[in-house]
Structures are given as structure tokens and as C-alpha cells.
C-alpha positions as CSV (number, residue, x, y, z in Angstrom):
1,X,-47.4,-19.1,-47.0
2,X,-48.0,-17.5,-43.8
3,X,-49.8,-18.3,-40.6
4,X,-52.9,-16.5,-39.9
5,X,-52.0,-15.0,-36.5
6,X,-48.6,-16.9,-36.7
7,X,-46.2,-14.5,-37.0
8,X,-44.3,-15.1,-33.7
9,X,-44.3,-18.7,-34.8
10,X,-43.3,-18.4,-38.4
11,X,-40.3,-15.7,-37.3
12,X,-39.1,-19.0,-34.4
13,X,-39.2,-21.6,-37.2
14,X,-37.0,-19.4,-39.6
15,X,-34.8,-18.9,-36.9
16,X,-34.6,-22.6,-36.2
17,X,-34.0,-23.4,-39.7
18,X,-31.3,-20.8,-40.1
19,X,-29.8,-22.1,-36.9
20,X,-30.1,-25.7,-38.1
21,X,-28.3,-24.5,-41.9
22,X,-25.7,-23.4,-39.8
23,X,-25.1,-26.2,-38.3
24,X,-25.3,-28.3,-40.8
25,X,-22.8,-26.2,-42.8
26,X,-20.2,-26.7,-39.8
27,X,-21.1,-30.1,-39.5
28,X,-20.0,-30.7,-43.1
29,X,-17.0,-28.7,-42.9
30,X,-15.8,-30.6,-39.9
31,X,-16.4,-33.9,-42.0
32,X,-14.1,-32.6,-44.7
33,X,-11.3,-31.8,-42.2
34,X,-11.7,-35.1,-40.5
35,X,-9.5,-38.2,-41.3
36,X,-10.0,-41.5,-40.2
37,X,-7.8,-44.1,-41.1
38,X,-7.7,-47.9,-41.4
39,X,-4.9,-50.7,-42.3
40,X,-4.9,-54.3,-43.5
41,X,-2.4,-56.8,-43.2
42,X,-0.6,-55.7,-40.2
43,X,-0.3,-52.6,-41.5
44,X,1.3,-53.1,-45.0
45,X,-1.6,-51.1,-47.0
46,X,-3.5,-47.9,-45.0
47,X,-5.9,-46.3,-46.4
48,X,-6.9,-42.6,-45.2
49,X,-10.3,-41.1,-46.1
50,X,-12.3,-37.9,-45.0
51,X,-16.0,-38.0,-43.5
52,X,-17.6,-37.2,-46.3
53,X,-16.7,-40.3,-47.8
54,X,-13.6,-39.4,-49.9
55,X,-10.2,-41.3,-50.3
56,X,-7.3,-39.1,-49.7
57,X,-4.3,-41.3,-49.7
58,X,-3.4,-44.9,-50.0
59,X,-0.2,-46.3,-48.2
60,X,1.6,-49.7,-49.2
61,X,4.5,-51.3,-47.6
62,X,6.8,-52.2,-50.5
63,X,7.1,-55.5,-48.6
64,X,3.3,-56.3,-49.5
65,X,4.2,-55.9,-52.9
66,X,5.3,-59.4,-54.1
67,X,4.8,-59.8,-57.8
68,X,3.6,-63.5,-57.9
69,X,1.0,-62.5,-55.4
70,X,-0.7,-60.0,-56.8
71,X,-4.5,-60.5,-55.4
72,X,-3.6,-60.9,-52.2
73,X,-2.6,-57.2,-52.5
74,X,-5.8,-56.4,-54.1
75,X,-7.6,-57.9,-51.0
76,X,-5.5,-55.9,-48.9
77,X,-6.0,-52.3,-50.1
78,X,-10.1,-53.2,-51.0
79,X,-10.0,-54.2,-47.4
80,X,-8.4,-50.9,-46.0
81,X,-10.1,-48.3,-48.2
82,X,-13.6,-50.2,-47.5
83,X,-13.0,-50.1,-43.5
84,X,-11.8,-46.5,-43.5
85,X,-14.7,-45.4,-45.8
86,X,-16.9,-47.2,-43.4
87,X,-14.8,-45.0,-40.3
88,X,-15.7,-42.4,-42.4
89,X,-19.5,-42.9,-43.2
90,X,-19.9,-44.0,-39.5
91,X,-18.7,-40.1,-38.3
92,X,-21.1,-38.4,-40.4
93,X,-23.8,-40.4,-39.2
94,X,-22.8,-39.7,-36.1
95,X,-22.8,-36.1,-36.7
96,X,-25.3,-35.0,-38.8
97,X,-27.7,-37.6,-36.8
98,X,-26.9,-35.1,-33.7
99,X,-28.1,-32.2,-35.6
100,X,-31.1,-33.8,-37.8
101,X,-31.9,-36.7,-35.4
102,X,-34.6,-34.6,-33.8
103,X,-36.3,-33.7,-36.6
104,X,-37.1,-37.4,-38.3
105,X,-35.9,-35.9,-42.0
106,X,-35.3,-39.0,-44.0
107,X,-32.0,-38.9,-45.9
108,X,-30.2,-36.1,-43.5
């Protein structure tokens, strides 16, 4: 679909979009390189996860393990992976809403 008369415009927009493709590319592979991390229990489980909302590893103090306490080491590594998925969720907001927050696209 073209513009009639448009054709300065339609050749800015395509630029933009390009522009804005690249960006969003770079902006996804930074989130992949990123790592945030969180802990519970003083540190005795840390959980590490990427910005694109991945788990990547999963730490545990042998100390936490204690065999007649089993869910309370449950809690502890639900707690850690949900906080540094939430780290991680809370970076890509932050940086694809940089790139995409000017244009009011829902979902991007």
C-alpha cells in the first residue's frame, strides 16, 4: 500500500522500522547475555536466570539440605528462582520499554 504523494514518508517509516528491528534485535540479545541473580535463606539456595526469563543455574548450600526438613528447602529455591525471574522480567521491561515505549504497541 503506498501513499499517494508519500514517498518521502513511506521511505522515513521503513527506515524507522528497520532502525527499530535493529534495536530490538540487540535489545534481545543483550537480554540473553544478561544475568541477574537472587538468593534465599541467607544465601543457602541462588538462583541465576537470564532476561529473557530463563533459569540457568540453581545453587544450594549443602547446609540447607536437612533431610527431615525438606519443604523448607522447597520454599527456599521457589523463593530464589521466583525473585531472580522477576530481576529478570523487570530488565526486559526496562529495555525493550526504552525502545517500544514511544510507540504505544501493546505486548512489546
Amino acid at each position: 500500500m503506498s501513499i499517494p504523494g508519500g514517498g518521502g514518508l513511506e521511505k522515513q517509516l521503513m527506515r524507522q522500522m528497520q532502525k527499530l528491528q535493529q534495536d530490538m534485535k540487540a535489545a534481545q540479545d543483550e537480554l540473553a547475555q544478561l544475568r541477574v541473580e537472587a538468593s534465599a535463606g541467607g544465601g543457602a539456595v541462588t538462583a541465576v536466570a537470564n532476561g529473557q526469563g530463563e533459569l540457568l543455574e540453581l545453587r544450594i548450600s549443602p547446609d540447607a539440605v536437612d533431610p527431615s526438613d525438606v519443604e523448607m528447602l522447597q520454599d527456599l529455591v521457589l523463593a530464589a528462582v521466583r525473585e531472580a525471574l522477576e530481576k529478570g522480567r523487570q530488565a526486559q521491561e526496562e529495555k525493550m520499554g526504552g525502545i517500544t515505549g514511544d510507540l504505544g504497541i501493546p505486548g512489546l
